[in-house]
C-alpha positions as CSV (number, residue, x, y, z in Angstrom):
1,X,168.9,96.0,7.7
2,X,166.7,93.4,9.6
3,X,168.8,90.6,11.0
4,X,166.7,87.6,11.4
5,X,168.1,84.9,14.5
6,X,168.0,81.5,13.8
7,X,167.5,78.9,16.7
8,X,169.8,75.5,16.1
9,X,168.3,72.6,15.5
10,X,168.3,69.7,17.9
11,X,166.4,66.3,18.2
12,X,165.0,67.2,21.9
13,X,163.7,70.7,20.1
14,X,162.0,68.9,17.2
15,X,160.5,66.4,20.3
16,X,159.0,68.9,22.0
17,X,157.3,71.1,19.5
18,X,155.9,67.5,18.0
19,X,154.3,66.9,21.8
20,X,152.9,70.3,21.8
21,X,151.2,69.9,18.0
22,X,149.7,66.4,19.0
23,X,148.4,67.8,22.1
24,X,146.9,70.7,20.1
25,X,145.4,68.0,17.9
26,X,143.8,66.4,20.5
27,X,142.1,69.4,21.9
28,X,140.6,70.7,18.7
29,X,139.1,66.7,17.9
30,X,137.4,67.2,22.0
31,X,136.0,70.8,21.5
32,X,134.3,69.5,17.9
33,X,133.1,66.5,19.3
34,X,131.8,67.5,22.3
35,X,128.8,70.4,21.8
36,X,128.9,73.8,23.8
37,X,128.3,73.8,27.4
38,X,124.8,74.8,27.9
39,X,124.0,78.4,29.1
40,X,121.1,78.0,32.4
41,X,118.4,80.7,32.3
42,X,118.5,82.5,35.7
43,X,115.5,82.8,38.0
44,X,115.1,86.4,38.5
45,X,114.2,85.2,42.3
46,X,115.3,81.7,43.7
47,X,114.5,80.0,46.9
48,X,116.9,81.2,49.7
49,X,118.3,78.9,51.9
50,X,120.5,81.5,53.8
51,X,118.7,82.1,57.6
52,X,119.9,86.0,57.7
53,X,117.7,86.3,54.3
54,X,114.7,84.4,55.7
55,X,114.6,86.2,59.0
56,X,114.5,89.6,56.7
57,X,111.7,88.1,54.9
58,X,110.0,87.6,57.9
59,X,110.6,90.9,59.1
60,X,109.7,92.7,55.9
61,X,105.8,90.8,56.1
62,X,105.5,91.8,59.4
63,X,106.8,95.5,58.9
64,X,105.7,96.8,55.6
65,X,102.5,98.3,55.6
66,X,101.4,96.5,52.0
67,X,102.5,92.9,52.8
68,X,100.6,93.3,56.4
69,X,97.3,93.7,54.4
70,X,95.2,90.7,53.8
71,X,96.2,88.6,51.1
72,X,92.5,88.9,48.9
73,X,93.6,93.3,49.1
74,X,97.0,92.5,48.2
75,X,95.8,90.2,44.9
76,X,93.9,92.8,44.0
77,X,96.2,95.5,43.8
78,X,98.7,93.5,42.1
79,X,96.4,92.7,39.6
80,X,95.4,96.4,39.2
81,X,99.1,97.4,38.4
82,X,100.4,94.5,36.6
83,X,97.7,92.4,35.2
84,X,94.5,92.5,33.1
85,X,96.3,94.0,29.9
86,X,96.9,93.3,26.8
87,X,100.7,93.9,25.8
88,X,101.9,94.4,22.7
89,X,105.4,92.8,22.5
90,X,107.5,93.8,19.6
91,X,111.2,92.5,18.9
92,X,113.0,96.1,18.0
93,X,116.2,95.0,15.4
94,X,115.5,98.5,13.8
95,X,119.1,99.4,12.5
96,X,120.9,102.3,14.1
97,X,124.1,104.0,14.2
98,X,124.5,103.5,17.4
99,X,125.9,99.5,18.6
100,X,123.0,98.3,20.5
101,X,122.1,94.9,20.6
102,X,118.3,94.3,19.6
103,X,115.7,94.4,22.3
104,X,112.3,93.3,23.0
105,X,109.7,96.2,23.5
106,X,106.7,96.0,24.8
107,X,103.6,98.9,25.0
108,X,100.1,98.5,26.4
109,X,97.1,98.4,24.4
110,X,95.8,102.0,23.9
111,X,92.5,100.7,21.5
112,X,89.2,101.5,22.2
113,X,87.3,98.5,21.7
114,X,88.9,95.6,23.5
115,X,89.3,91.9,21.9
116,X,86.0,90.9,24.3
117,X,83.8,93.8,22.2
118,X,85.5,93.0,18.7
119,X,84.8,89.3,19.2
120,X,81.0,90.3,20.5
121,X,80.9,92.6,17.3
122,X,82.3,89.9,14.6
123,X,79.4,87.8,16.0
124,X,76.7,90.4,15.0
125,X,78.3,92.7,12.8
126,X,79.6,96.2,12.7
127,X,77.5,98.8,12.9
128,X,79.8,101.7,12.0
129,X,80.6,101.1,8.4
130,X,83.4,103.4,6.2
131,X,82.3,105.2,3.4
132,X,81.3,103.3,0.2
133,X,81.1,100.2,2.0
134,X,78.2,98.1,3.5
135,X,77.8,96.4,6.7
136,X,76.7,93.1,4.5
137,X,80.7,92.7,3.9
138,X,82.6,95.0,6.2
139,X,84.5,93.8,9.2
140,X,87.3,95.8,11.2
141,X,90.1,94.7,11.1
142,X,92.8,93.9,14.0
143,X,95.4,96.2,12.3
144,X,93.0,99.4,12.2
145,X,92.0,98.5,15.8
146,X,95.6,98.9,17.0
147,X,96.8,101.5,15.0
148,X,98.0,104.1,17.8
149,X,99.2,100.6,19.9
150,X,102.6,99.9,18.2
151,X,105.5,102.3,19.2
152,X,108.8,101.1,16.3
153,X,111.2,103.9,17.9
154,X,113.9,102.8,20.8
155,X,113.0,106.3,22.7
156,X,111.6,105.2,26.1
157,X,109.7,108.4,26.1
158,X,107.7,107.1,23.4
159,X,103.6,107.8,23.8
160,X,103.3,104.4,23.6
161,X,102.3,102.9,27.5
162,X,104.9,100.7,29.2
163,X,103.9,98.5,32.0
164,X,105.9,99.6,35.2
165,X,107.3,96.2,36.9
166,X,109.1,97.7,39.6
167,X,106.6,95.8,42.0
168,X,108.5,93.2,41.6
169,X,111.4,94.2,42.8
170,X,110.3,95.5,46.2
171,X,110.9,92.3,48.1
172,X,110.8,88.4,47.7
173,X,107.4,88.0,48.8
174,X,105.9,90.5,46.9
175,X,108.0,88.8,43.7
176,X,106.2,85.6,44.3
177,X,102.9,87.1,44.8
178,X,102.6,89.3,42.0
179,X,105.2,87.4,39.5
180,X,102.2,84.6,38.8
181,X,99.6,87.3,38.4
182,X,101.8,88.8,35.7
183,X,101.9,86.0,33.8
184,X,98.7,84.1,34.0
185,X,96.4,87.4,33.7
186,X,98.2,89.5,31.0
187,X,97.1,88.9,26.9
188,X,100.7,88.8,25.3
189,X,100.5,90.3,22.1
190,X,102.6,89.4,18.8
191,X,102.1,90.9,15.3
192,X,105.3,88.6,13.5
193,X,106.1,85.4,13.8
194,X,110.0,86.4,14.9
195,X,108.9,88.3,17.5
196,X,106.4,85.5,19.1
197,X,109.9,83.6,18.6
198,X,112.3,85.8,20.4
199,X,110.0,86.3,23.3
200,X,109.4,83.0,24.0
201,X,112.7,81.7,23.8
202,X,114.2,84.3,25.8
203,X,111.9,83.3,28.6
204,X,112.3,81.1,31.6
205,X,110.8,77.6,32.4
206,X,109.1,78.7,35.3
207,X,107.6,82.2,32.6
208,X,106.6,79.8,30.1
209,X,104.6,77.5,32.3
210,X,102.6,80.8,33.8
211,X,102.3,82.4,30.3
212,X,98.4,81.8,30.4
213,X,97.2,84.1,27.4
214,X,98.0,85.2,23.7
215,X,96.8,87.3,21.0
216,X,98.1,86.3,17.4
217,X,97.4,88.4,14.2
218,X,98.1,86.6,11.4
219,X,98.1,87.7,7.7
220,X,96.6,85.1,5.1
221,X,98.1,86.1,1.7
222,X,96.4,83.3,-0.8
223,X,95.4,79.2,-0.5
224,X,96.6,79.3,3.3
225,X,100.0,81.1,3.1
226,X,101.1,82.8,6.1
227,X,104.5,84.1,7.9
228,X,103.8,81.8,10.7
229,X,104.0,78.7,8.5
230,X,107.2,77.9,10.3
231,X,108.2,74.3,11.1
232,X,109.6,75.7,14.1
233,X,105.6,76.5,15.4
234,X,105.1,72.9,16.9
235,X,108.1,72.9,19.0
236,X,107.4,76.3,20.2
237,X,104.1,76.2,21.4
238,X,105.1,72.6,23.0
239,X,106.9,75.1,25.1
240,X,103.9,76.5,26.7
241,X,102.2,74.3,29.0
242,X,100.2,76.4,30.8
243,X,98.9,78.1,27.7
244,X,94.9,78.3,28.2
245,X,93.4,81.2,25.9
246,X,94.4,82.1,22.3
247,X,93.1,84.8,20.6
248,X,93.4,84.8,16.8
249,X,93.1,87.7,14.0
250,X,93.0,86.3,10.6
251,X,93.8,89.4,8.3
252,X,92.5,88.3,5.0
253,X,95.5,90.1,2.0
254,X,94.2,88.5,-1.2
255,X,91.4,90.4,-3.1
256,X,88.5,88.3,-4.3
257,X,88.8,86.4,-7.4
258,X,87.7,82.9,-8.7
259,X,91.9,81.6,-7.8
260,X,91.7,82.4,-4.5
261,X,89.1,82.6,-1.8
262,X,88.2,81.9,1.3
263,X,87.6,78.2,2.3
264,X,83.8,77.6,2.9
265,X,83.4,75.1,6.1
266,X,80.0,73.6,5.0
267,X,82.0,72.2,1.9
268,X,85.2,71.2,3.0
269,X,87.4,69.2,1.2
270,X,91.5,69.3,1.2
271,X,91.3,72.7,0.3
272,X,90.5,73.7,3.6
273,X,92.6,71.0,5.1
274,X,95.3,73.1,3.3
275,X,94.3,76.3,4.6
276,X,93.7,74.9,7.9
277,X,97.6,73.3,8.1
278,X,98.8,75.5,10.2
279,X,96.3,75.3,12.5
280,X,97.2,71.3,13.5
281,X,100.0,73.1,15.1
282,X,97.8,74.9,18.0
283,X,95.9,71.4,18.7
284,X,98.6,70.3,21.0
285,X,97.9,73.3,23.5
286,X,95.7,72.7,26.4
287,X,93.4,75.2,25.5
288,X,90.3,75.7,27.1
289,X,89.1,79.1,25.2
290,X,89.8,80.2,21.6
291,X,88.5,83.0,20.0
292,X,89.0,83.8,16.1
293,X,88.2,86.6,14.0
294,X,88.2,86.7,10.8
295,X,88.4,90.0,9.2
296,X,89.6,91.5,5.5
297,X,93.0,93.4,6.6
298,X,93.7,97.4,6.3
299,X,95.9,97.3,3.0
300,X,93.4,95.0,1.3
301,X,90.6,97.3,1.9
302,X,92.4,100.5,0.5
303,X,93.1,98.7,-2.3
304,X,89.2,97.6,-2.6
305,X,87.8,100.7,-2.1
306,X,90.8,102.6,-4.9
307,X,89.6,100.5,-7.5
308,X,85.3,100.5,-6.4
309,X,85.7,96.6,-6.0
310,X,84.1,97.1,-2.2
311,X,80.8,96.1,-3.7
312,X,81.9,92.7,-5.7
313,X,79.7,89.6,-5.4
314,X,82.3,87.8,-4.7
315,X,84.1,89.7,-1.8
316,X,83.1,87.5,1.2
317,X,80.3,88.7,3.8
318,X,80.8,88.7,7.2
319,X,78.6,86.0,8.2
320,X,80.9,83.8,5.9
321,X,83.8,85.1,7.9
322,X,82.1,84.2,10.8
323,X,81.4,80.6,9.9
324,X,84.6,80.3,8.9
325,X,85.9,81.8,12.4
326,X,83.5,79.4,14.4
327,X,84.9,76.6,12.1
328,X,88.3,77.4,13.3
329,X,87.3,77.5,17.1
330,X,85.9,74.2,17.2
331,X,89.2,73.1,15.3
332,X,91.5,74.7,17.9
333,X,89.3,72.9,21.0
334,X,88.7,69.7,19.3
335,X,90.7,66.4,19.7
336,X,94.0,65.8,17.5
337,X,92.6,63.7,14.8
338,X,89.1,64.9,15.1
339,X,87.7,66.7,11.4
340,X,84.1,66.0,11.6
341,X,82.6,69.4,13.5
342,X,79.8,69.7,11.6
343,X,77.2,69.6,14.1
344,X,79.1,71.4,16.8
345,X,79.5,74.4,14.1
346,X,75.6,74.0,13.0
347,X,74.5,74.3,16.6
348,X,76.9,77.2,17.5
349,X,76.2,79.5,14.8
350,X,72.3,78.5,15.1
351,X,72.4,80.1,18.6
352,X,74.6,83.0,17.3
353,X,71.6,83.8,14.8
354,X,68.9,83.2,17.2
355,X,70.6,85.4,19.9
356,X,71.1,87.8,16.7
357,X,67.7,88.1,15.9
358,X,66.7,88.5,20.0
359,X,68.9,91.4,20.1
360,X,67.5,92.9,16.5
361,X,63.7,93.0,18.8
């Protein structure tokens, strides 16, 4: 038998434990009024203002054999270890058994064509052709061109290529050397919209406004439906100030019928203003190169080729890919507010043909 004990009541008792409710009433009413203190991003190096560091700074610049080189050899090789690459950048939530938290992977670009010769080659056209298909229509796609890229396991030892950045952590000169080179030279590339979103919100101020580069594939399904029709795009890429090249891969996922086809930039009309919606979102970047490709995607052309559709009239050619592609470019480089291109597209793809035809002698 339990025996339960009973405190007495008394006036100064029934006092107290009022005080003690209120003031557990007031707290709650300040924690849901006020929002949650704001977690600061760490620098990953910050100035020192301690004289011991300093003096081993000092020391290290006139000791170590690579910081005593001259600074033109020194950008070089930092730029031969970390920069000039394009990284594929994948956000991993791939459920395991294991706890882990998800994790942002990264590998380097393994294809053999870069995005300079695939851009070169959308211009004039592919030469190697698949079977059953003609070179009137084809154009490869960014998904078959970085097939062996993507690595989707967790294993480190994956055959995927990982960027070493150990540099960085040899001392705080060679940090601030080869941290800017990192950012401003490397292509980041993202194949989802969540993991373009992760990245860049898990990155620092002083990242952001060095990120430099980026490489976008981006599926169209049907009448200008993608994933990265997102409202959270604009505020996103207002994040990037120091964003100066974007490189885009418009994977075409609709087959060709009279519902749903590409827009035609010599006609115009609000059907391309809807296709070309999420596009107004890129105008507010500083750009000062864009290069678009417009290509039919991997899944679409299996399913053309299954059912002997790869030779339908309607299918768009790649010179209408192109033209739609150069439409795009002047869009992205243009002024906000600015629709009339006409001319600028007319002269551009004039000098494409002509330099076409030079090459064709």
């Amino acid at each position: 038998m339990v025996y339960k004990r009973y405190v007495p009541y008394s006036p100064e008792l029934e006092k107290e434990f009022e005080a003690v409710l209120a003031a557990s009433l007031r707290s709650l009413k300040r924690s849901a009024s006020s929002p949650p203190p704001r977690i600061r991003k760490k620098l990953a190096v910050t100035q020192t203002r301690d004289p011991a560091i300093k003096t081993l700074v000092k020391a290290n610049g006139r000791n170590s054999p690579l910081l005593k080189l001259p600074e033109e050899l020194r950008i070089k090789i930092f730029r031969d270890v970390l920069g000039d690459q394009l990284i594929h950048v994948k956000y991993d939530k791939s459920i395991t058994y294991v706890k882990e938290p998800p994790r942002i992977s990264h590998s380097v670009c393994s294809a053999d064509t870069t995005e300079h010769a695939a851009y070169r080659k959308s211009m004039y056209g592919s030469s190697k052709v698949p079977h059953g298909d003609d070179s009137n229509h084809y154009s490869e796609s960014c998904e078959k061109r970085h097939s062996s890229c993507y690595s989707t396991s967790r294993d480190e030892d994956q055959t995927g290529k990982k960027l070493s950045l150990s540099l960085l952590g040899v001392s705080r000169q060679t940090y601030e050397e080869a941290h800017d080179i990192f950012w401003a030279t490397n292509t980041f590339s993202f194949h989802t919209p969540s993991d373009f979103k992760e990245f860049v919100s898990a990155r620092n101020f002083v990242q952001r406004k060095k990120l430099a580069k980026l490489h976008l594939q981006i599926t169209w399904r049907s009448s200008g439906i993608t994933d990265w029709n997102r409202p959270w795009l604009k505020r996103l890429m207002g994040n990037l100030p120091g964003l100066r090249t974007l490189d885009l891969c418009l994977e075409v996922a609709f087959p060709p019928n009279p519902d749903s086809q590409l827009p035609s930039p010599t006609v115009g009309g609000p059907d391309l203003d809807c296709w070309l919606a999420m596009f107004l979102n890129f105008q507010q970047l500083p750009l000062r190169q864009a290069r678009v490709i417009v290509a039919e995607s991997r899944s679409l052309h299996r399913y053309l080729s299954k059912r002997k559709l790869l030779q339908d009239d309607r299918r768009s050619t790649w010179i209408g890919k192109r033209e739609l592609a150069c439409y795009l470019e002047a869009r992205l480089l243009s002024e906000p507010g600015v629709t009339d291109l006409s001319a600028q597209v007319a002269r551009k793809l004039e000098a494409e043909r002509l330099e076409r035809e030079a090459r064709m002698m």
